[in-house]
C-alpha beads as a LAMMPS data file, in Angstrom:
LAMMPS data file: protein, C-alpha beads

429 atoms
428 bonds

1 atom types
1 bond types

-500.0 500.0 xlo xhi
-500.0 500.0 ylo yhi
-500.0 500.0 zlo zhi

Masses

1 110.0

Atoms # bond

1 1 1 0.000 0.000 0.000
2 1 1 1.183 3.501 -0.724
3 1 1 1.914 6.163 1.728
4 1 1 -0.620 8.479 -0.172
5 1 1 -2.743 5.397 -0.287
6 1 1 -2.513 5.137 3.907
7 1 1 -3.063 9.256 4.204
8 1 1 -6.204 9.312 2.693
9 1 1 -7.467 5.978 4.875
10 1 1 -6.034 7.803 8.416
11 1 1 -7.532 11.056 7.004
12 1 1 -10.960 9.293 5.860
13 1 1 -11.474 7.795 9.407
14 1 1 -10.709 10.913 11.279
15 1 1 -13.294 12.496 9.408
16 1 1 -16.083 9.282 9.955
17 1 1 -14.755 9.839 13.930
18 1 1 -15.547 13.281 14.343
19 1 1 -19.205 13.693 12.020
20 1 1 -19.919 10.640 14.531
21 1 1 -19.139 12.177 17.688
22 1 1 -21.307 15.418 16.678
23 1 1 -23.824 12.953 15.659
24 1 1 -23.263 11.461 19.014
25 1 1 -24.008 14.695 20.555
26 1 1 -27.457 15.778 19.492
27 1 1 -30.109 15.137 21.949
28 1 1 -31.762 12.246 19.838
29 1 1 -29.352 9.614 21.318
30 1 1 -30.661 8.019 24.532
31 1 1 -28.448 8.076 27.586
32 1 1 -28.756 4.734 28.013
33 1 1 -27.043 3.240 24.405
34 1 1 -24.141 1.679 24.674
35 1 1 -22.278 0.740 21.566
36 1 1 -18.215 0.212 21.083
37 1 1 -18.959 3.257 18.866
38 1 1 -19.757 5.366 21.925
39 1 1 -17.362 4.245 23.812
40 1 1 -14.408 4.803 21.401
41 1 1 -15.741 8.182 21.341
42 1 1 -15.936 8.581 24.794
43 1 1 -12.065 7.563 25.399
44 1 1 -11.168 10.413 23.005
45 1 1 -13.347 12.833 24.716
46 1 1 -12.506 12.536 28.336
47 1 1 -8.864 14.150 27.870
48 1 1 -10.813 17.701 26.992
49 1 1 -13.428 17.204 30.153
50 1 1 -12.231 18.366 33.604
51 1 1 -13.838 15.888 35.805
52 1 1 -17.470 17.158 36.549
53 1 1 -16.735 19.982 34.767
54 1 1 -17.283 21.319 30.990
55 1 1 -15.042 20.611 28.129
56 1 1 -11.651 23.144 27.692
57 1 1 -12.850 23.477 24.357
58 1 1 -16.141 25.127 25.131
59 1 1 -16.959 28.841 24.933
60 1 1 -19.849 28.364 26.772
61 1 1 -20.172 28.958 30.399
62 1 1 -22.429 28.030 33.139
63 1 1 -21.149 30.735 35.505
64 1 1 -19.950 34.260 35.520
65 1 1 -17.371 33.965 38.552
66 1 1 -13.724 33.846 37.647
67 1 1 -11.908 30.619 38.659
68 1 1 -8.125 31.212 39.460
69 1 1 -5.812 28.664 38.186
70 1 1 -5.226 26.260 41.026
71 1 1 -1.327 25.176 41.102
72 1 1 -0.161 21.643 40.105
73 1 1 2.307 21.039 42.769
74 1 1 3.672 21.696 46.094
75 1 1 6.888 23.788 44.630
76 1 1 3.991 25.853 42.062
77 1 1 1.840 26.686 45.081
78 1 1 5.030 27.789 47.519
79 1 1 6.206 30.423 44.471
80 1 1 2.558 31.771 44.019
81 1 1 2.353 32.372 47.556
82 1 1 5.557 33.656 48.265
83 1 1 5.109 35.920 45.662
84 1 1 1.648 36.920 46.976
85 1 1 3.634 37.427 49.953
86 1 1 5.833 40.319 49.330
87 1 1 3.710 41.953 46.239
88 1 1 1.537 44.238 48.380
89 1 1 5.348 45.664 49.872
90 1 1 7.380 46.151 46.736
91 1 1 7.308 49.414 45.060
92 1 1 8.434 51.415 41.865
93 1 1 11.084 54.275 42.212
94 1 1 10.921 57.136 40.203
95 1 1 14.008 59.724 39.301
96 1 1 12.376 63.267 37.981
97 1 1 14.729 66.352 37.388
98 1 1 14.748 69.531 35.297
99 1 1 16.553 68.581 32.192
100 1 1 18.053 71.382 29.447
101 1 1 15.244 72.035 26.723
102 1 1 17.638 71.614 23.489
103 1 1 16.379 73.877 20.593
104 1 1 17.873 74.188 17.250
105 1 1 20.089 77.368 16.805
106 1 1 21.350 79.343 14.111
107 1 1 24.869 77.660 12.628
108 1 1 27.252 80.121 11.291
109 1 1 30.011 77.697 11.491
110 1 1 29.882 77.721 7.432
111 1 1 29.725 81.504 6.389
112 1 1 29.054 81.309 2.924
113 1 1 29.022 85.612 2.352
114 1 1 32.213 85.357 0.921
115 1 1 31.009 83.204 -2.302
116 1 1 29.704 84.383 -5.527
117 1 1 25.872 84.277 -5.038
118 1 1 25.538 81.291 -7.637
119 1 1 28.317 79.267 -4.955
120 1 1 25.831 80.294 -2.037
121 1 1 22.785 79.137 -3.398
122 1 1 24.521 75.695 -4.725
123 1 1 26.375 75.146 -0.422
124 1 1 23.361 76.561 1.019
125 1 1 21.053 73.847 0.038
126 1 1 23.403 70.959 0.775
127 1 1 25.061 72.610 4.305
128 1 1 23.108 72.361 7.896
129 1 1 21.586 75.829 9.085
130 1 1 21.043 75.274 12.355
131 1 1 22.449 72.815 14.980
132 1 1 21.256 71.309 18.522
133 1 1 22.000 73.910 21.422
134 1 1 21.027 74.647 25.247
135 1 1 18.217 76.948 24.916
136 1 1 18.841 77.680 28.608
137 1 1 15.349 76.705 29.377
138 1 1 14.695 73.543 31.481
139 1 1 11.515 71.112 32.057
140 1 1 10.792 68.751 34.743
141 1 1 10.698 65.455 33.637
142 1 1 11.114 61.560 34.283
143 1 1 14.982 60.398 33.997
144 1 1 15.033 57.060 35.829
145 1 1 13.427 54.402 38.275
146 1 1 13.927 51.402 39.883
147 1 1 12.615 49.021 42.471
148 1 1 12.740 49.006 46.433
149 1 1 10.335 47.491 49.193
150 1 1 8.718 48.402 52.376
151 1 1 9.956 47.960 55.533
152 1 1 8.238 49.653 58.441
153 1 1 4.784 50.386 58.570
154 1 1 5.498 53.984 58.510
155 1 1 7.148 54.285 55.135
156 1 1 10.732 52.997 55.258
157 1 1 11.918 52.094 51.768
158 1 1 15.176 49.857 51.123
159 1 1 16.534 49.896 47.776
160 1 1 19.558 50.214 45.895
161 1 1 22.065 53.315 46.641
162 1 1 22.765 54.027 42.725
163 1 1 18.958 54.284 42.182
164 1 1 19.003 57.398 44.133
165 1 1 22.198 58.630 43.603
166 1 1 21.558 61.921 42.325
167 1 1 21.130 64.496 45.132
168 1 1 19.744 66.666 42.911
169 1 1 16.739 64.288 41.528
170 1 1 13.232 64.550 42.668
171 1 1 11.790 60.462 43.908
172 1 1 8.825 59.438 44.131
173 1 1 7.418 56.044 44.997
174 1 1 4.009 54.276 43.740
175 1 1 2.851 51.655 45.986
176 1 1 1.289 48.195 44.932
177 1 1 -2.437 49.809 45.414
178 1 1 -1.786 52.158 43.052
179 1 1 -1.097 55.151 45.064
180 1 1 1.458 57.373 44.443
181 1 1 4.284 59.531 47.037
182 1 1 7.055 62.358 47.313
183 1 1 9.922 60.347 48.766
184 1 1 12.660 61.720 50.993
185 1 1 16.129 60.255 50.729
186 1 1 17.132 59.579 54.664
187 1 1 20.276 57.712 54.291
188 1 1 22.960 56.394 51.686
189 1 1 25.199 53.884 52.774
190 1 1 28.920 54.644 51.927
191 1 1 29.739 51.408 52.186
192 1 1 27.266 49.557 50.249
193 1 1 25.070 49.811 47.153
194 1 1 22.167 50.619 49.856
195 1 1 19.873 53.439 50.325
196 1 1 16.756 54.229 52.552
197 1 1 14.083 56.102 51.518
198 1 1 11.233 57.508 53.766
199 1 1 7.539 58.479 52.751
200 1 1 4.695 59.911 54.315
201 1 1 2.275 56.972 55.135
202 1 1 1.129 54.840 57.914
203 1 1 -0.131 51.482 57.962
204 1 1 1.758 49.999 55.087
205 1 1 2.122 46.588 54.015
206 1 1 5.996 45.300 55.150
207 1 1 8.123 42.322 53.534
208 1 1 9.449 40.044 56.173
209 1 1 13.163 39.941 55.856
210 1 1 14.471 36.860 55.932
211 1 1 18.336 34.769 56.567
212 1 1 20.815 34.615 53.863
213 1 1 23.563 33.056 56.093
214 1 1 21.990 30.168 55.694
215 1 1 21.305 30.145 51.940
216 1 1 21.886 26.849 49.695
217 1 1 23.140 26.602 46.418
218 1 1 19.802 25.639 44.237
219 1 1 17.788 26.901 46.411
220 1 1 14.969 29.211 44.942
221 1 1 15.236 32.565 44.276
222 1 1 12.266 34.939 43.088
223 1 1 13.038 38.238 41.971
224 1 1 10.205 41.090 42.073
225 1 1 10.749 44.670 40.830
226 1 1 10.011 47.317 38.394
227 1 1 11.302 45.733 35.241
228 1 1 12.533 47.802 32.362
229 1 1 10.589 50.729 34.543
230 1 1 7.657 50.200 32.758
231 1 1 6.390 46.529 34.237
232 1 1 5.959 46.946 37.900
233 1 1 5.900 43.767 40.070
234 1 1 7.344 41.401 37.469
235 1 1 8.285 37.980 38.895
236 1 1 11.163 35.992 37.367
237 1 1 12.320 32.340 38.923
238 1 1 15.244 31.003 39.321
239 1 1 17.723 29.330 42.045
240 1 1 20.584 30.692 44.033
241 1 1 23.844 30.418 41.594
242 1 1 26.728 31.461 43.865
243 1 1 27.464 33.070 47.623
244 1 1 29.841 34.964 48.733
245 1 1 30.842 36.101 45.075
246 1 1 33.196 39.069 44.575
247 1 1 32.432 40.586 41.028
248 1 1 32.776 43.523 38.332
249 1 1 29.352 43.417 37.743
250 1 1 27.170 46.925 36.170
251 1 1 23.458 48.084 37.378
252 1 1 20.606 46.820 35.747
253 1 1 19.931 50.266 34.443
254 1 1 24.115 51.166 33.780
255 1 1 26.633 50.856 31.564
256 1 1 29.260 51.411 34.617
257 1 1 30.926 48.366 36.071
258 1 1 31.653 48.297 39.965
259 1 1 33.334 45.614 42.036
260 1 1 31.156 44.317 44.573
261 1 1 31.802 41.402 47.381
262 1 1 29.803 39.109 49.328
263 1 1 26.887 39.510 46.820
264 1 1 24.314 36.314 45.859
265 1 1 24.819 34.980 42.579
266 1 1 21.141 33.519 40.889
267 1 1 19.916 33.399 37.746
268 1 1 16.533 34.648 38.367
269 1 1 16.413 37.431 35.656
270 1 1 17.203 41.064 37.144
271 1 1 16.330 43.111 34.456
272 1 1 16.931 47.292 33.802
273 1 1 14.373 48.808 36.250
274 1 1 14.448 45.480 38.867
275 1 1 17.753 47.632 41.187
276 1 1 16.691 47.280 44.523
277 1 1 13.553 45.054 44.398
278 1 1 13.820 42.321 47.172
279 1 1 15.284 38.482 45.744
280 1 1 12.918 36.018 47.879
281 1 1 13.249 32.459 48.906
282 1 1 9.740 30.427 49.271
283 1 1 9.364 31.605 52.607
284 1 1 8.493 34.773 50.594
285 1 1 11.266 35.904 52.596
286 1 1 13.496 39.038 51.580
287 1 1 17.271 37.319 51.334
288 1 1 18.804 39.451 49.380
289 1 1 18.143 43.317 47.118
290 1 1 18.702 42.888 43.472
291 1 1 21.649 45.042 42.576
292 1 1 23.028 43.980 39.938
293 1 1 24.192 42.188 36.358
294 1 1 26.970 40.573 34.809
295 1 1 27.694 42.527 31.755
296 1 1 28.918 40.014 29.737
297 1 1 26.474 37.433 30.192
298 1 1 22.956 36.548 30.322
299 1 1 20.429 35.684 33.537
300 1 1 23.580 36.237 35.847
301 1 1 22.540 38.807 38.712
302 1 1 23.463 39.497 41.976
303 1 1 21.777 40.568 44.908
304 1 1 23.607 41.938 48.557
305 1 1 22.511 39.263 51.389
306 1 1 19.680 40.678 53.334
307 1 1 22.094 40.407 56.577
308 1 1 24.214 42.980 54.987
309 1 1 21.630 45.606 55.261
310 1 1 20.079 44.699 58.710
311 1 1 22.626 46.732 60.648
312 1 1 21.697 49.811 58.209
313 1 1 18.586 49.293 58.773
314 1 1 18.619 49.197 62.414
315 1 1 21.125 52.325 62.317
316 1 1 18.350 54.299 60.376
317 1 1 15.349 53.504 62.829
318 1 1 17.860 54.562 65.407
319 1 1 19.829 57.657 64.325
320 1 1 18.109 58.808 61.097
321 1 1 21.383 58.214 58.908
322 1 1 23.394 54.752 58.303
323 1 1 26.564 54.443 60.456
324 1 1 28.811 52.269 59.210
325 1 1 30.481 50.029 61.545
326 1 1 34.340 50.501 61.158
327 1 1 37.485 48.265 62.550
328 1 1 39.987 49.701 60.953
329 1 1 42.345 47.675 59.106
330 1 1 43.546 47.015 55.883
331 1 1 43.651 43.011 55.022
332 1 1 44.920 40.431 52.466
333 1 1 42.229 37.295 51.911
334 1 1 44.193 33.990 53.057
335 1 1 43.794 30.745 51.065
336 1 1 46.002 27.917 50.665
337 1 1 47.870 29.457 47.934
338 1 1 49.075 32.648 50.159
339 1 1 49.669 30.708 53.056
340 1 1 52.503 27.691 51.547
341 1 1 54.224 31.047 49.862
342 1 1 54.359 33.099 52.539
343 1 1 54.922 30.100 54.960
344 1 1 51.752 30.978 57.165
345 1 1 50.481 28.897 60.100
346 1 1 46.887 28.622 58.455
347 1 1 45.387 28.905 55.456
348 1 1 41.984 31.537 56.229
349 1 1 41.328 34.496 57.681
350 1 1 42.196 37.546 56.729
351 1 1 46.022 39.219 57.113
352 1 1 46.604 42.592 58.097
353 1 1 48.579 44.049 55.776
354 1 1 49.427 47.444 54.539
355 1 1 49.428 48.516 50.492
356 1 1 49.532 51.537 49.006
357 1 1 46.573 53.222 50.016
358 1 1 47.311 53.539 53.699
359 1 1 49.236 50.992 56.825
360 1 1 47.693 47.875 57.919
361 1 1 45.942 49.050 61.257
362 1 1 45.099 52.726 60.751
363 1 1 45.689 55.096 63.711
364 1 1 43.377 55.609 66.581
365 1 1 40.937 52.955 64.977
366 1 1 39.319 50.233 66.800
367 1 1 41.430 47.972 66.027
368 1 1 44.775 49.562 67.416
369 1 1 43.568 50.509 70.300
370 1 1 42.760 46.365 70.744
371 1 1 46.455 46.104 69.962
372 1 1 45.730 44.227 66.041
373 1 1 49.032 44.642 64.483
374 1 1 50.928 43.711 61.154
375 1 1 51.070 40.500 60.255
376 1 1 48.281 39.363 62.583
377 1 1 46.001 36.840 61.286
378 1 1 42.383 37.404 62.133
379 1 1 40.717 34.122 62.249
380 1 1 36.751 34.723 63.187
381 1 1 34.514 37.170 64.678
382 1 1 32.479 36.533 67.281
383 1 1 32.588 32.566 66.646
384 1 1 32.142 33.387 62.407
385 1 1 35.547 32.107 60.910
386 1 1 37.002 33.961 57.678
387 1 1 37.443 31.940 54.637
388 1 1 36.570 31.679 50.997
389 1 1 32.868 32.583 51.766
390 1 1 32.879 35.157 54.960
391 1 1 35.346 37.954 54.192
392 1 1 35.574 39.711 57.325
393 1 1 34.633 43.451 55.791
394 1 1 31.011 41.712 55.365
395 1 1 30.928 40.094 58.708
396 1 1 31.898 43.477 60.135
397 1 1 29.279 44.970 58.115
398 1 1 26.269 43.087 60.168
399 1 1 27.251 44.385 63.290
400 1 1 26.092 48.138 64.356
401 1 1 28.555 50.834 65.684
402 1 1 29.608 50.429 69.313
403 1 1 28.689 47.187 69.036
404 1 1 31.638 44.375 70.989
405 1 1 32.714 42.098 68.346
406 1 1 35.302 39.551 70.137
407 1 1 38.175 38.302 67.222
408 1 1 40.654 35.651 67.407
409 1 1 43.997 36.474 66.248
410 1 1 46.864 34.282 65.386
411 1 1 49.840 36.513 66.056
412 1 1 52.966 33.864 64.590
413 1 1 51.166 30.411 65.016
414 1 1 49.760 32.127 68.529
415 1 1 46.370 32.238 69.172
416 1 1 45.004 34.864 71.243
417 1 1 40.913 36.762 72.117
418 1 1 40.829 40.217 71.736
419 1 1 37.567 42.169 72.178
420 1 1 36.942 45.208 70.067
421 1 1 34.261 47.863 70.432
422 1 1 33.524 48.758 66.596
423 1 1 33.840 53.049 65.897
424 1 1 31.460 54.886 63.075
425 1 1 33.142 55.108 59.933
426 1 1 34.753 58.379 59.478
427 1 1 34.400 60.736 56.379
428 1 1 36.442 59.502 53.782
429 1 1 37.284 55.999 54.552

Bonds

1 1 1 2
2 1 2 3
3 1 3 4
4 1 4 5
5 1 5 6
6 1 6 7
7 1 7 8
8 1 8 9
9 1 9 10
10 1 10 11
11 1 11 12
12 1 12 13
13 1 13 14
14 1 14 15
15 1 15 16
16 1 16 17
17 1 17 18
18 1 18 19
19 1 19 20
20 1 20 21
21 1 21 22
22 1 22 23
23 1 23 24
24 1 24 25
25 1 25 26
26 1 26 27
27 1 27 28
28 1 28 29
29 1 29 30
30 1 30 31
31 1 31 32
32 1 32 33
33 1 33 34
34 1 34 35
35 1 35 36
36 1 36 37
37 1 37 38
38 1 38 39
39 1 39 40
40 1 40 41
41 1 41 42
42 1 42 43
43 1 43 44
44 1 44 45
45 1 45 46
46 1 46 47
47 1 47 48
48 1 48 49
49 1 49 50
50 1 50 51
51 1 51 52
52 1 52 53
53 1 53 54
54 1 54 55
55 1 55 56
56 1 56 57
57 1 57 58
58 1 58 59
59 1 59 60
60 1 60 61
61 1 61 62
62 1 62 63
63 1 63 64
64 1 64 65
65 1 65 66
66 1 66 67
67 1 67 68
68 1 68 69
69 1 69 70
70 1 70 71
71 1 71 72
72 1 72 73
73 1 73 74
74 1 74 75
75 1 75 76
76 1 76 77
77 1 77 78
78 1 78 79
79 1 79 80
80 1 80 81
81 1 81 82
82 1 82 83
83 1 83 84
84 1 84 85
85 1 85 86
86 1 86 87
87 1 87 88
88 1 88 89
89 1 89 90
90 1 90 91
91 1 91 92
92 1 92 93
93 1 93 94
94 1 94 95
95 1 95 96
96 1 96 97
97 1 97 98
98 1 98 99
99 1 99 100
100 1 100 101
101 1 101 102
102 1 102 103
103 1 103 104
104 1 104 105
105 1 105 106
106 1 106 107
107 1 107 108
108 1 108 109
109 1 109 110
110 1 110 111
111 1 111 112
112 1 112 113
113 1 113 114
114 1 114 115
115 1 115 116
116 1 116 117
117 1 117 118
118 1 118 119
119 1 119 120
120 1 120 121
121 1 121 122
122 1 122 123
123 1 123 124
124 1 124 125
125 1 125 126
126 1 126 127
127 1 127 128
128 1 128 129
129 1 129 130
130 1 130 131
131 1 131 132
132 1 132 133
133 1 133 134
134 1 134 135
135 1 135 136
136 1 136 137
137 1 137 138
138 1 138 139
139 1 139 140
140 1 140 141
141 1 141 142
142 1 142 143
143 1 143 144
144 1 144 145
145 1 145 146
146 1 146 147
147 1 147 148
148 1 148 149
149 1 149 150
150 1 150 151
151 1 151 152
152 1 152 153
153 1 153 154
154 1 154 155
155 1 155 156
156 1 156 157
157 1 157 158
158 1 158 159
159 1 159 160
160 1 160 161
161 1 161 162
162 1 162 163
163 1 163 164
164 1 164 165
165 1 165 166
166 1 166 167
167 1 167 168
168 1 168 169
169 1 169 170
170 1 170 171
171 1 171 172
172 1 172 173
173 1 173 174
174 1 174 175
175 1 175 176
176 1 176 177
177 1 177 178
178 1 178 179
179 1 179 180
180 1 180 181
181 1 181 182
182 1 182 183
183 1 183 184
184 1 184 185
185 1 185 186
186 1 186 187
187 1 187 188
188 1 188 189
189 1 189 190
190 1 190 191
191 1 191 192
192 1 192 193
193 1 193 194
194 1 194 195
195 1 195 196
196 1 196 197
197 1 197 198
198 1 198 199
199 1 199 200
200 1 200 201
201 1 201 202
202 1 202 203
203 1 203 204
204 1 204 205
205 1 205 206
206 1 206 207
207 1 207 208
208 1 208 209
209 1 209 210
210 1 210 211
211 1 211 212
212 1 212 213
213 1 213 214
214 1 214 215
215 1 215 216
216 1 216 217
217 1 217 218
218 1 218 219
219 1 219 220
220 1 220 221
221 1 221 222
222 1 222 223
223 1 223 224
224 1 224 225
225 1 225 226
226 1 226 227
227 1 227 228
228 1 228 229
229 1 229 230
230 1 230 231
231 1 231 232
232 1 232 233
233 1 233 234
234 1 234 235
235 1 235 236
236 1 236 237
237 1 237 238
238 1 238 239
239 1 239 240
240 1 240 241
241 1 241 242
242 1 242 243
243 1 243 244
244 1 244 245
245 1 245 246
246 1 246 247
247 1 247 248
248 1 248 249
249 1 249 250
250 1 250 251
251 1 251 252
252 1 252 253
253 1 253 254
254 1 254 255
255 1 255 256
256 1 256 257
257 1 257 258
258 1 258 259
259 1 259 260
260 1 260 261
261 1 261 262
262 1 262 263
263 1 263 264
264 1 264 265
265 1 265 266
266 1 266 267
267 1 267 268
268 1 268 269
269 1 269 270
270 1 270 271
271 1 271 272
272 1 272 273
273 1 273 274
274 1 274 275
275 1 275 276
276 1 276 277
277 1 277 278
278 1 278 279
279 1 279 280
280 1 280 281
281 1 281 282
282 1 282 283
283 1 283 284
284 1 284 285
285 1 285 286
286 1 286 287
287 1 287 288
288 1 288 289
289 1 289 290
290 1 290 291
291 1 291 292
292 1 292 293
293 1 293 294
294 1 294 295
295 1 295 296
296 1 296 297
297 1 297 298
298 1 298 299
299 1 299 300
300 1 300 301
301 1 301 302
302 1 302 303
303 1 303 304
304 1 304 305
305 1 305 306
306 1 306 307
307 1 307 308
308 1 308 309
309 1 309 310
310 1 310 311
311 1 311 312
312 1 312 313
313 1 313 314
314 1 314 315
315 1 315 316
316 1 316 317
317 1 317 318
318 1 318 319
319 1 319 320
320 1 320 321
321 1 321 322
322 1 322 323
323 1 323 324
324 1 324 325
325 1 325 326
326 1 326 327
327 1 327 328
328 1 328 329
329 1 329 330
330 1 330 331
331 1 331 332
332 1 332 333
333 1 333 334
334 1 334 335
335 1 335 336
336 1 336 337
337 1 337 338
338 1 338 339
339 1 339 340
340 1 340 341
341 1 341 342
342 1 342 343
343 1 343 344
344 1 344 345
345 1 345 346
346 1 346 347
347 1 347 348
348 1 348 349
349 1 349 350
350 1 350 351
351 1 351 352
352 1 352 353
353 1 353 354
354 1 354 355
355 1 355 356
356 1 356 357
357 1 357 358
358 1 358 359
359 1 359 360
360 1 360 361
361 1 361 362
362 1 362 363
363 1 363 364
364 1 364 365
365 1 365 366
366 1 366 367
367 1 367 368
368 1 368 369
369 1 369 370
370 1 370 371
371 1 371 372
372 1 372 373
373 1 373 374
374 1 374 375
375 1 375 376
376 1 376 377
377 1 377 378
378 1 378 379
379 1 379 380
380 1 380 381
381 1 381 382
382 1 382 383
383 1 383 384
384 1 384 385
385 1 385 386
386 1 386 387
387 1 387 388
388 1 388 389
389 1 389 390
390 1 390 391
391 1 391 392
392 1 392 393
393 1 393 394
394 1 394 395
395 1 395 396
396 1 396 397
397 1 397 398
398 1 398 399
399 1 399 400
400 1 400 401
401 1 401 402
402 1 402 403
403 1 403 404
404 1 404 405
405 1 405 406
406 1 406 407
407 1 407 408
408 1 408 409
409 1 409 410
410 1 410 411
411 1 411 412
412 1 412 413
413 1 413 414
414 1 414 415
415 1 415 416
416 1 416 417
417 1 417 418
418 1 418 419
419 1 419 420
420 1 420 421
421 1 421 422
422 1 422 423
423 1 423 424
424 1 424 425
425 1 425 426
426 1 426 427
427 1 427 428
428 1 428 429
């Protein structure tokens, strides 16, 4: 038999199948027959019929109430309501300044008076007449936006620091409900890619902000914000890529690459417009504030670790400003590599050591009046050891000023406790 033979049989029955199933449908069949016929028919329909329900295919329906989708698993369910979680809390950032009005002016970079008039009328058609210039004049517009999310009932906003960079920007925020509000700039961290912004409002909706020392590789990460400043609570998926990363790495919404440390890698997508929205396990827990992208790549972001920003956080609600917490030393990353060629007793922590932007301990800091010196090797803080994945610049970073941190040193193989009271970064550092 011949394929063309065998395509025209197949298509032939399909056709018999379906003109019987209509036929099958009309109200002139009794309920009760029961053929082979009806049953075939019957095996082919049941895929399109929700149990007790009406066929997918149907444009007719029996009620007017909306019926959400209903999730197919365990892991579905835990993003939707994660998600459902933080939404209310999450908000869009504006950036509004006055911007030059450009106007075209006069160009008399050609002068053509010079020409016989048949040599002025030929250039003057094919040279420009007038070119783009500052009419002086401004006009208040939108420039930027980003992401942040709520965290205090009365209007504390975290969010990214380069969102809100420009002290000479107008913010304003619109909330989840649609409601839109001036913004005030309390605090930019000098440390960190971390602002705090304050508005006028009571009774707001808060994340919950979670751990991120205790974050997994493949764990899930959801990312909310303001994508592309246009789409506001857009959700992307993913899982938790990388901790502790220390990367060249530009804004969502810039072309300028900055180094950043301790930052969670995922590859839930952190798009233009998503800086400073909160990165959420399925606690719908904040664990991190989307900061950034790797330039060079695609769905690679990073996101500081929720415990970085606790302490400024806490420093804001206390003092109106963020204080960062300040040791004092300058320090060189120990691995196994530094410590077999410089012949050092262990291979983590972090050793003080000068370079050429200032000594190993600075003067008067917190950490020479503990007596740290050169060479030291610090190995924890406060029971947290330093290695690959806790550099000691972000452990010091969760702790608030004149807060005790207690550090073990290993002065040449030697260990010894030494209890520091952490100082207020000063101006400049």
């Amino acid at each position: 038999m011949t394929r063309t033979r065998k395509a025209t049989i197949i298509a032939i029955v399909v056709v018999i199948v379906v003109v019987f199933g209509v036929w099958l449908r009309k109200p002139h069949i009794p309920a009760a027959v029961s053929n082979p016929f009806i049953t075939f028919w019957h095996d082919i329909r049941s895929p399109l019929v929700p149990k007790g329900g009406r066929s997918v295919l149907s444009n007719n329906s029996s009620s007017s109430a909306t019926v959400l989708y209903q999730p197919d698993n365990d892991y579905e369910a835990a993003v939707i309501a994660a998600v459902q979680k933080a939404s209310p809390a999450v908000v869009s950032i504006t950036v509004s300044e006055n911007v030059p009005i450009i106007e075209n002016c006069p160009d008399n970079s050609f002068d053509l008076n010079g020409l016989d008039p048949e040599f002025q009328q030929l250039f003057g058609d094919i040279l420009p007449t007038s070119t783009p210039c500052d009419s002086g004049k401004t006009e208040f517009q939108e420039v930027g936006g980003g992401s942040g999310f709520i965290i205090s009932p009365n209007g504390l906003i975290l969010t990214n620091k380069h969102v809100v960079s420009d002290t000479n920007a107008s913010y304003s925020v619109l909330t989840n409900d649609g409601k839109t509000y001036t913004a005030k700039v309390l605090a930019r961290d000098s440390n960190q890619d971390l602002a705090i912004l304050k508005i006028n409002a009571t009774g707001l909706p808060t994340v919950t902000l979670g751990d991120s020392n205790g974050l997994q590789l493949g764990q899930t990460a959801i990312a909310i914000g303001n994508a592309l400043g246009q789409f506001s609570n857009t959700v992307s998926v993913g899982v938790v890529s990388g901790l502790s990363r220390t990367v060249t790495a530009a804004a969502p919404d810039s072309d300028i690459p900055e180094t950043i440390t301790g930052v969670i890698q995922t590859d839930a997508a952190i798009n233009p417009g998503n800086s400073g929205g909160p990165l959420l396990d399925l606690r719908g827990e904040v664990i991190g504030i989307d900061t950034a992208i790797a330039s060079d790549a695609q769905d690679i972001g990073f996101a500081i670790p929720i415990d970085q920003a606790k302490s400024a956080i806490s420093s804001v609600e206390a003092t109106g400003q963020i204080q960062v917490p300040y040791l004092g030393v300058r320090y060189v990353p120990v691995d196994a590599d530094l410590a077999t060629s410089q012949k050092l007793p262990i291979a983590y922590g972090a050793l003080i050591r000068g370079d050429a932007d200032g000594p190993a301990v600075e003067p008067g800091s917190p950490a020479a009046k503990a007596g740290i010196q050169t060479g030291d090797i610090i190995e924890s803080v406060s029971g947290e050891k330093i290695d690959a994945d806790h550099d000691l610049g972000n452990i010091i970073d969760q702790y608030n000023v004149s807060s005790t941190v207690v550090l073990v040193i290993n002065r040449k193989g030697k260990e010894m406790t030494m209890p520091v009271v952490l100082a207020k970064r000063p101006a400049g550092i």
